[in-house]
TIDRENPA-969877 format. One line per 8 residues: their letters; for each residue y, z, x negated of N, C-alpha, C, O. Coordinates in Angstrom, 2 decimals. Atoms other than C-alpha are relative to their C-alpha. Example, Ala and Ser with C-alpha at 12.3 -4.5 7.8 and 13.67 -1.06 7.14 Angstrom:
<sites>
as) -1.19:0.00:-0.89:-4.50:7.80:-12.30:1.20:0.00:-0.90:1.18:0.66:-1.94 | -1.19:-0.06:0.82:-1.06:7.14:-13.67:1.09:0.73:0.77:2.20:0.90:0.26
</sites>
This chain:
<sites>
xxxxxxxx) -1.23:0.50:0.58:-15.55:10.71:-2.23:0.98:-0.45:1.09:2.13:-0.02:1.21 | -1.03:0.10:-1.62:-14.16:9.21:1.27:0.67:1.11:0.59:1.74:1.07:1.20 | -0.61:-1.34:-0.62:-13.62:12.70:2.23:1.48:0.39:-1.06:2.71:0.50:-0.96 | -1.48:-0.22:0.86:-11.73:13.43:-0.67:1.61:-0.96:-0.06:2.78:-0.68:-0.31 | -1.42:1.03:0.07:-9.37:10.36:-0.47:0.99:0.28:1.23:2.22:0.23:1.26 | -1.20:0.06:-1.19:-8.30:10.96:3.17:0.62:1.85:0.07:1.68:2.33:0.46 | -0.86:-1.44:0.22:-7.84:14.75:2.55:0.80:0.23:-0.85:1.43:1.26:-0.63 | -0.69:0.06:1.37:-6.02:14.26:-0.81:1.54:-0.59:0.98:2.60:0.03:1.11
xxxxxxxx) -1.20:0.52:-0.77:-3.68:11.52:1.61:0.74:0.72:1.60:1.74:0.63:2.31 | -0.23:-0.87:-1.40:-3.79:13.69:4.51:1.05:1.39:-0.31:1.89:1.88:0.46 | -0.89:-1.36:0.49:-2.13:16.76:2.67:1.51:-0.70:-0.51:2.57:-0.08:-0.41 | -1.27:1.13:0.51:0.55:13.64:1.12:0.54:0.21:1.21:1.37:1.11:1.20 | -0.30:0.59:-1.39:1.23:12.79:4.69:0.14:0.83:1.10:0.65:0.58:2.19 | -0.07:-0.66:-1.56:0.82:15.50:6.87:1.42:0.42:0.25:1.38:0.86:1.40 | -1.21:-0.52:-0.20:4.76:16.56:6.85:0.75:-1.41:0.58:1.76:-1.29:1.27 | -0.71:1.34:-0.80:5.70:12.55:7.94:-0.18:0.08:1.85:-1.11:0.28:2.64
xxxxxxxx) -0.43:0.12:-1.74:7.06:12.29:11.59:-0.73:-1.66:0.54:-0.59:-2.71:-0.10 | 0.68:1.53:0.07:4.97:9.24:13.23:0.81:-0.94:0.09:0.44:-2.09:-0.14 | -1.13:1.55:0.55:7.97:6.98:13.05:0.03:-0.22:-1.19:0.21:-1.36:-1.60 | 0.03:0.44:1.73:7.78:7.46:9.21:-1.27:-0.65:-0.02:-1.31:-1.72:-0.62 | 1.11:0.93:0.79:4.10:6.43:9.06:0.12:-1.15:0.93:-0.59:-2.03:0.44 | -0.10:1.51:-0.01:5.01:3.26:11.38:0.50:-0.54:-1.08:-0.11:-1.46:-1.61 | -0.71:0.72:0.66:7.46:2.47:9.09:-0.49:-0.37:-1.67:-0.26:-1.20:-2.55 | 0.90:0.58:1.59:5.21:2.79:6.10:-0.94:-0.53:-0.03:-1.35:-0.95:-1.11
xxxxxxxx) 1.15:0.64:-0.48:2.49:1.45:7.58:1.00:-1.67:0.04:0.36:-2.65:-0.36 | -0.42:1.24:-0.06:5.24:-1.70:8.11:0.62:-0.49:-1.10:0.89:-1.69:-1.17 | -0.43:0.42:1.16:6.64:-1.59:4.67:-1.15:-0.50:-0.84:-1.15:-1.57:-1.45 | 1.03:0.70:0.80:3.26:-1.71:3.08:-0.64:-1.09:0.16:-1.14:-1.63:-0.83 | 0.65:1.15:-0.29:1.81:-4.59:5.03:1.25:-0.89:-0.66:1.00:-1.94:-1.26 | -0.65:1.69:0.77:5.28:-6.60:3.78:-0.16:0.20:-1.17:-0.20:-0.83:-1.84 | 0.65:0.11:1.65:4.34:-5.32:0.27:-1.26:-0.83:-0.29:-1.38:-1.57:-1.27 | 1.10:0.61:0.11:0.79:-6.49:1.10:-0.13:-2.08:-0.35:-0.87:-2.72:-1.10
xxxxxxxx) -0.29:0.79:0.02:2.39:-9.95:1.98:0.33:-0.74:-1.02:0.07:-1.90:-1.33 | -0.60:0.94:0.97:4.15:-10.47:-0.67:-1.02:0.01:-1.69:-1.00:-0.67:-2.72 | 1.15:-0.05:1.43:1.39:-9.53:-3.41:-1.10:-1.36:0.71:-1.52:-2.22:-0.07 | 0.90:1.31:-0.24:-0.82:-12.23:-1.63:0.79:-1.08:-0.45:0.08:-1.73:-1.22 | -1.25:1.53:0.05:2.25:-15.31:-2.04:0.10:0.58:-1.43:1.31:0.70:-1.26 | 0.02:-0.06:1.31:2.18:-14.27:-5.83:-1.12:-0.95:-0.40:-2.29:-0.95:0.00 | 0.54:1.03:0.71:1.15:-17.08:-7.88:0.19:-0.25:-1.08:1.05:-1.10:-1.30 | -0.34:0.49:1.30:0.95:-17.16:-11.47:-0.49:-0.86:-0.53:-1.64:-1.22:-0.26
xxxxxx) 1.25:0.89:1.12:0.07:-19.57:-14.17:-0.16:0.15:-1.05:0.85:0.25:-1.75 | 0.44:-0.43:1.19:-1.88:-18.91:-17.05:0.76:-0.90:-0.82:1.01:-2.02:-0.38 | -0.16:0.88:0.52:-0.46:-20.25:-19.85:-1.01:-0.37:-1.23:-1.70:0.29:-2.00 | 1.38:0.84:0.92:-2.60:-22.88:-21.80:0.10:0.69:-1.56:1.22:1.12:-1.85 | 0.17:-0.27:1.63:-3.51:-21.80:-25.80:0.34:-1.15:-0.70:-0.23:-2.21:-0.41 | -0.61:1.41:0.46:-1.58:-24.31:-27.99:-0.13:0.59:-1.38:0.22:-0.06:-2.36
</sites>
């Protein structure tokens, strides 16, 4: 299944210039960021 995931993303990806995958490699870590600092609160059953 590992094989399949990076060949599935590898065929996505193989036409990006390596400045595009820095830059998606740096967009997704601030996506990553900001899904961690998400904080919801349940709300109570009334």
């Amino acid at each position: 299944m590992q094989a399949d995931f990076f060949d599935f993303y590898g065929q996505a990806l193989n036409k990006l210039a390596f400045d595009d995958v820095i830059t998606l490699i740096h967009l997704l870590n601030k996506v990553n960021d900001g899904l961690k600092s998400i904080h919801l609160q349940k709300e109570s059953d009334q």
